[in-house]
C-alpha positions in Angstrom: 222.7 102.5 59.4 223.8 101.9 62.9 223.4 105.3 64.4 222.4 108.4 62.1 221.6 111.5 62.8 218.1 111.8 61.3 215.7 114.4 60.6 211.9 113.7 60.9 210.2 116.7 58.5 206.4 116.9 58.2 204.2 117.6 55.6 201.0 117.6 53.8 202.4 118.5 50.5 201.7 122.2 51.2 202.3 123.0 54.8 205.8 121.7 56.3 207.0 121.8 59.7 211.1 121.6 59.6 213.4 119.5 62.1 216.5 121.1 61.9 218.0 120.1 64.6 217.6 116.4 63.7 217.9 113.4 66.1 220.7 110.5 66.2 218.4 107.3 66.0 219.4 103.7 65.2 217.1 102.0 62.6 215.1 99.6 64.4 214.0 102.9 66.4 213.1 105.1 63.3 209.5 104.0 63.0 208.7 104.8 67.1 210.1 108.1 66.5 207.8 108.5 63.6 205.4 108.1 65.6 206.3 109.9 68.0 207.0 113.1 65.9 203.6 112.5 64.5 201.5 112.6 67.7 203.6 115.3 69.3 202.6 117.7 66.2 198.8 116.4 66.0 198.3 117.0 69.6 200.2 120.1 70.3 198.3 122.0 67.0 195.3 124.0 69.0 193.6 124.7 65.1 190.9 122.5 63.1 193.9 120.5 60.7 192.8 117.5 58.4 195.7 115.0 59.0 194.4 112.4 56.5 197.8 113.4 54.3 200.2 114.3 56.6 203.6 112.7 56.3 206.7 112.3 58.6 209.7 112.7 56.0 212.8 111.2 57.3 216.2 112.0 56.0 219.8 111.2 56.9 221.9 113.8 57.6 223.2 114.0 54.4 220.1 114.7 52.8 219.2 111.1 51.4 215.3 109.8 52.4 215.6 107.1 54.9 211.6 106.3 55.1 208.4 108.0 55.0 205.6 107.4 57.9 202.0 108.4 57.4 200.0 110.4 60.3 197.1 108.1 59.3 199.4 104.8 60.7 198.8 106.2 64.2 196.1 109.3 64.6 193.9 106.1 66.3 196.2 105.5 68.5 196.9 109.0 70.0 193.4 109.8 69.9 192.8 111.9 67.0 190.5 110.5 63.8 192.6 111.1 60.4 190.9 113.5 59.0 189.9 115.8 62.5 192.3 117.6 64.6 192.4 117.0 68.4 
C-alpha cells in the first residue's frame, strides 16, 4: 500500500462514529492519523465518555482492515486519562 484511500471508523463496540468520506494516506502515515482521529474525537466530545475501549478501525477502500489503533495508545498524550473524558 503506497497511497490508499483509507477510512479511520471509531468504536467502542457499541457506539460508532463513521468516516465516510475516508482519507488517502500512505502507510508509514497510517498510525499519526490514528492518532490523530483519536484525539480529534476525545477532545471535541463535550459529554462524560470512558475511552478505555475505544478503537480507531481502519479500512481500505475496498473494505479490507488495514490496522486497528487503540484510544488508550495516546489519551496521555492529548491530555485525557483512558477511562475520563476531557
Amino acid at each position: 500500500m503506497s497511497q490508499e484511500r483509507c477510512h479511520f471508523h471509531c468504536t467502542d463496540g457499541l457506539d460508532v462514529v463513521f468516516d465516510l468520506r475516508g482519507r488517502t494516506v500512505a502507510e508509514h502515515d497510517l498510525r499519526p492519523v490514528c492518532e490523530s482521529v483519536a484525539a480529534e474525537l476525545m477532545q471535541g466530545c463535550a459529554a462524560m465518555v470512558d475511552w478505555s475501549a475505544w478503537i480507531v478501525d481502519v479500512h481500505d477502500s475496498y473494505g479490507q482492515h488495514v490496522m486497528t489503533f487503540g484510544f488508550d495508545e495516546i489519551a496521555n498524550e492529548v491530555g485525557v486519562l483512558p477511562a475520563l473524558a476531557a
